[in-house]
C-alpha positions in Angstrom: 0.0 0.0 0.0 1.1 3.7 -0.8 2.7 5.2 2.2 0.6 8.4 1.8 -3.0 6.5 1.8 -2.2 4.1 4.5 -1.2 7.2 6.8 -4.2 9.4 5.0 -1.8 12.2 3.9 -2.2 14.7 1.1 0.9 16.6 -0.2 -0.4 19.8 -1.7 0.5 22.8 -3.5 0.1 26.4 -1.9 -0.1 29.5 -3.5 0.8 32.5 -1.1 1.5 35.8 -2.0 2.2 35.1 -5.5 4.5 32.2 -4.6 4.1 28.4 -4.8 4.6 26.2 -1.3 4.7 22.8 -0.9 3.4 21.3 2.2 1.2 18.7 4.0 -2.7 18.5 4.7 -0.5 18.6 8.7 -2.2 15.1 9.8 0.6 12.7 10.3 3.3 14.3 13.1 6.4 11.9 10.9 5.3 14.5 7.5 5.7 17.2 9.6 8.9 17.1 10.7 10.4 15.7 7.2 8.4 18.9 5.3 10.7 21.0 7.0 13.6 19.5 5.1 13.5 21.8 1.5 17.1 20.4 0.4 17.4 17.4 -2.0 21.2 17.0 -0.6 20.0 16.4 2.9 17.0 14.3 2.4 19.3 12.0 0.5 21.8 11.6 3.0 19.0 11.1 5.9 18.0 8.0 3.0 21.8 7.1 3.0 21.9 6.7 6.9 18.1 4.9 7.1 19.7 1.9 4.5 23.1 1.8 6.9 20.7 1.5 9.4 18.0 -1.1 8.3 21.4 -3.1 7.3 22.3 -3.0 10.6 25.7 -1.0 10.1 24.6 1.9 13.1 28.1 2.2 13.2 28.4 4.0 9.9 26.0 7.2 10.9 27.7 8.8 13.5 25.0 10.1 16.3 22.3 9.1 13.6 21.1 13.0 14.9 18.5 14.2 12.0 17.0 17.7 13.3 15.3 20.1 11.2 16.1 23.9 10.8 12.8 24.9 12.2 14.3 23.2 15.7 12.9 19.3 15.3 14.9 16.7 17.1 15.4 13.5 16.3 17.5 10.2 16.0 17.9 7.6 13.7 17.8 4.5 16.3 17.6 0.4 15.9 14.5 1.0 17.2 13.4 3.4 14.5 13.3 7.7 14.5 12.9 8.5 17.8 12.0 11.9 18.2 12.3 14.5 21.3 11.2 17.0 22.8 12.8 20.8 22.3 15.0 20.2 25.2 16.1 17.2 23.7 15.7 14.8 26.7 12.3 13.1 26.4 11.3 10.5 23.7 8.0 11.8 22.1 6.0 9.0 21.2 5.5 7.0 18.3 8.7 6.1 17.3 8.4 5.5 13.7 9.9 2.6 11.7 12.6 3.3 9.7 11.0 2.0 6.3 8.0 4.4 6.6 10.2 6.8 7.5 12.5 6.2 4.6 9.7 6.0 2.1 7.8 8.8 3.4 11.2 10.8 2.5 11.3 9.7 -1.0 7.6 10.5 -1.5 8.7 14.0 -0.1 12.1 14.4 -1.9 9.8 13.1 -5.2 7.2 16.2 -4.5 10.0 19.0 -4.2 11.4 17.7 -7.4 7.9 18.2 -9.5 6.6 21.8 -10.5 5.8 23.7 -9.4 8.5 24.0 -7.7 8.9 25.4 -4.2 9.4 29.2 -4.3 8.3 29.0 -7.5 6.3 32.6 -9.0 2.8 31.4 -9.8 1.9 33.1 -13.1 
C-alpha cells in the first residue's frame, strides 16, 4: 500500500503571495517534521543513513542525529526515529519505523522535485 494513503496524507501545492509552497494537509506528526527538510542533498543523506541502518551497520551514521532547521529533534535509532522533545531529553511517542520513515522521504524528496516547484512565482 502507498505510504501516503495508508497514513491518510495529502501533499499539496500552496499559492501565497504570488509564490508556490509545498506542504502537507498537517495530519501525520512523521510528515511534519520531514516537510521541513526543502534540500534534495539532505534528504538523500538522511536516505543514505536509514539503508546503513536497516542493514544493521549503526556504526556507519555517526549520532544518527536528523533535526530540522525549524528546531525538530530527532534520532535515527535500531528502534526506528525517535524523536524529542525541544530540550532534547524526552522521547515523544510514536517512534516510527525506519522504512516508513524512509519511504515517506522519497515521496517527499519526489514532490519537491515536480513543478511547481517550491518558491516558484505562480503566473
Amino acid at each position: 500500500m502507498d505510504i501516503l494513503k495508508k497514513r491518510g496524507i495529502k501533499l499539496v501545492n500552496k499559492e501565497v503571495a504570488g509564490c508556490n509552497y509545498k506542504c502537507s494537509n498537517g495530519v501525520d506528526a512523521d510528515i511534519g517534521f520531514i516537510v521541513e527538510y526543502r534540500h534534495i542533498d539532505i534528504i538523500n543523506e538522511i536516505i543514505d543513513d536509514i539503508d546503513k541502518a536497516l542493514a544493521g551497520n549503526f556504526d556507519q551514521i555517526g549520532n544518527g542525529f536528523i533535526g530540522t532547521d525549524a528546531g525538530g529533534i530527532a534520532f535515527i535509532t535500531p528502534n526506528g526515529i525517535e524523536f524529542y522533545d525541544e530540550d532534547g531529553k524526552n522521547i515523544l511517542p510514536p517512534v516510527c519505523p525506519l522504512d516508513e520513515f524512509k519511504d515517506l522521504l522519497i515521496v517527499w524528496r519526489d514532490f519537491l522535485n515536480r513543478p511547481p516547484y517550491n518558491g516558484q512565482k505562480v503566473n
